[in-house]
C-alpha positions, 0 to 999 in steps of 0.5 A, a space after each residue: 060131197 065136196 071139194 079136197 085142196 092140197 094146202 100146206 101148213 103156215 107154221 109147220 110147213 107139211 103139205 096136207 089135204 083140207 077136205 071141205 064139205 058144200 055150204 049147209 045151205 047147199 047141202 042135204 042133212 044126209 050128206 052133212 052127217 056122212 061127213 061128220 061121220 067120217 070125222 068120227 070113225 077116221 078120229 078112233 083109227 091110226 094105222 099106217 095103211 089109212 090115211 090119218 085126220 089130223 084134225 076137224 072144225 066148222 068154218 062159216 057154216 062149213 065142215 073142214 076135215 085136215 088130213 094126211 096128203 097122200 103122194 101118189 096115185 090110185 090103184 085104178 090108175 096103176 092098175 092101167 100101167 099094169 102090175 106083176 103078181 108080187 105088187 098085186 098081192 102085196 097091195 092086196 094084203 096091204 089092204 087086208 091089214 088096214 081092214 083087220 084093224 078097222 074091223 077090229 075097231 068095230 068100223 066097216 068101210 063099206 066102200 073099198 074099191 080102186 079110187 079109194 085105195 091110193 098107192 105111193 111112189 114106195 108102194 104103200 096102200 093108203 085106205 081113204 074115205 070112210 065116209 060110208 063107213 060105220 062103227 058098230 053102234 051105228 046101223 043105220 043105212 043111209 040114202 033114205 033106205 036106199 043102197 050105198 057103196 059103188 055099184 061094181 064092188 057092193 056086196 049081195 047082202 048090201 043090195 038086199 038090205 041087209 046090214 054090212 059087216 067085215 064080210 062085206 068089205 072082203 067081198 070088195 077087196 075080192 072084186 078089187 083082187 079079181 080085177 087086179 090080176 085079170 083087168 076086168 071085173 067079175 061082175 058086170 051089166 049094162 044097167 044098174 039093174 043088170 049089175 044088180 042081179 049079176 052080184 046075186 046070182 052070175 057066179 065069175 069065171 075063176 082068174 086062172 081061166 082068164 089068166 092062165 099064169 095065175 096059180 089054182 091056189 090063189 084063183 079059189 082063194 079069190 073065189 072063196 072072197 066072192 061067195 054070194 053067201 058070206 057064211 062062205 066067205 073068209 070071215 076075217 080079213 085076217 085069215 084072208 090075208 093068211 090064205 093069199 100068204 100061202 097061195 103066192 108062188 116063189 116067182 110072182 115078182 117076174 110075172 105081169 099079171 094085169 095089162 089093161 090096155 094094147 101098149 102095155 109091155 113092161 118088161 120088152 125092150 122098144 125097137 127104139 133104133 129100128 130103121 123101118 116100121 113093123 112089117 104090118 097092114 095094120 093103120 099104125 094106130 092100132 099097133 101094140 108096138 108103135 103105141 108102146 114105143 110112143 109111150 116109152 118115149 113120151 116116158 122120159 118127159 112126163 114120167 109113168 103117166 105117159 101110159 095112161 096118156 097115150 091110152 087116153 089119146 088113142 080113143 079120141 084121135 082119128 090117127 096117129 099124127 092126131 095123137 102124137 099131137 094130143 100127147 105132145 102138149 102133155 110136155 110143157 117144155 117147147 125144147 122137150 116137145 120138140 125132141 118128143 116129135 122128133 124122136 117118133 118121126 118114123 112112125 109118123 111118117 109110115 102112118 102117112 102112107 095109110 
């Protein structure tokens, strides 16, 4: 749709996001009165779990929109550093309370998945981009007739045309839900076809199935928000959120419920001093251990992201010296870079005999 910038303001110095649609020349029609839409909706609605406009003009033939900055990263992204239960169904519920009070609005997001959910380093939910949504009045569709939303979290009604409404965003926040208590989404396909004809007819594995410390309770409440018949679903975001209220166990906060990838083992404590490598005939590469003991310790230079680094680096390099390498240049001190390698020589070195 465009272009976001991180600006700061000349007079009142806050950091702010400048979102900026392409030139009307370069743009259709279409997607001009998406983002005047957005300007619409986002101007009725002030609650701390959406991100707020601060305010909306043309510039040479442009549209601006000035809004709130959101420190922080996106749920997917935390989503790969792994979550306990507690996070899960706080951020959940924070979603759920943003959601009751657009909906109370007459406004229907139309788009809730990961990207669109940013978290702060104090764990708040902020809701972005209305840019689908639409306001009661309204009940056009867009895309000339054509489905919108993500393709993952769209709702069986939506992809059979009918119009979207509270139900629909539920449907999302129970896939968003599902994937984060379990790391993988409820429906899947490879195609948009396949993915198509899952939402109307593959009926998901509960959570508890795949999850085996996710309670019964919770897993139906979820089950219940991903009913194909949204006469079957929770018909507010309101009684949703009452239902994961009362589905939580007392002992959510010491339970990891998402771990999407090898290296993640939060709460274990690295073999950080270990003379030797792990008794293993496996190519250091692949051990959960050495890529978790890595991340730990490139941790400490580049902060939470090291996860995600070294997650990222383990795809695309062919060993682990590759690796540490790709991870390396990630520390723009030479100094800190320096001490990084050194600290992981142990592991290099075993992977040499490999």
């Amino acid at each position: 749709m465009g272009r976001v910038f991180r600006v700061r303001h000349l007079i009142t110095n806050r950091i702010e996001a400048l979102k900026i649609l392409v030139s009307a020349s370069e743009s259709s029609a279409e997607l001009l009165e998406r983002f005047s839409r957005e300007v619409r909706v986002l101007a009725n609605l002030n609650h701390t779990n959406i991100a707020q406009l601060h305010t909306a003009f043309f510039h040479d033939g442009q549209l601006v929109m000035v809004m709130e900055f959101v420190n922080g990263t996106d749920l997917g992204h935390r989503l790969s550093l792994g979550l306990t239960l507690e996070q899960t169904l706080d951020f959940a519920c924070q979603i759920l309370d943003a959601l009751a009070y657009a909906h109370a609005q007459g406004v229907t997001h139309r788009d809730i998945k990961p990207s669109n959910i940013m978290v702060t380093p104090g764990c708040l939910v902020k809701l972005l981009d209305f840019g689908l949504a639409l306001s009661a009045p309204d009940t056009r569709l867009t895309s000339a007739g054509g489905v919108v939303g993500s393709m993952h979290y769209i709702s069986p009604e939506q992809i059979s045309g009918e119009p979207a409404d509270a139900r629909s965003d539920l449907y999302a926040v129970g896939i968003t839900l599902y994937e984060m208590l379990t790391g993988r989404l409820p429906i899947g396909g490879g195609s948009y076809a396949q993915i198509i004809a899952n939402h109307l007819q593959h009926h998901p594995t509960p959570p508890s199935q795949i999850n085996p410390q996710i309670p019964e309770a919770l897993s139906s409440v979820i089950m219940k928000a991903l009913e194909k018949d949204k006469q079957r679903r929770w018909q507010s975001a309101s009684d949703f959120r009452l239902a994961l209220d009362a589905a939580k166990p007392t002992d959510s906060s010491r339970l990891l419920v998402t771990t999407t990838m090898p290296v993640q083992v939060p709460f274990a404590t690295p073999a950080a001093h270990s003379a030797t490598p792990p008794a293993t005939n496996q190519p250091a590469l692949h051990q959960p251990e050495v890529l978790h003991d890595i991340a730990m310790r490139l941790a400490s230079h580049v902060g939470p992201i090291a996860t995600i680094l070294v997650k990222r680096a383990s795809s695309n390099a062919h060993d682990l010296r590759e690796l540490c390498d790709l991870v390396a240049n990630e520390i723009e001190s030479a100094e800190a870079r320096k001490s990084f390698l050194n600290s992981i020589q142990r592991h290099l070195r075993a992977s040499d005999h490999f």
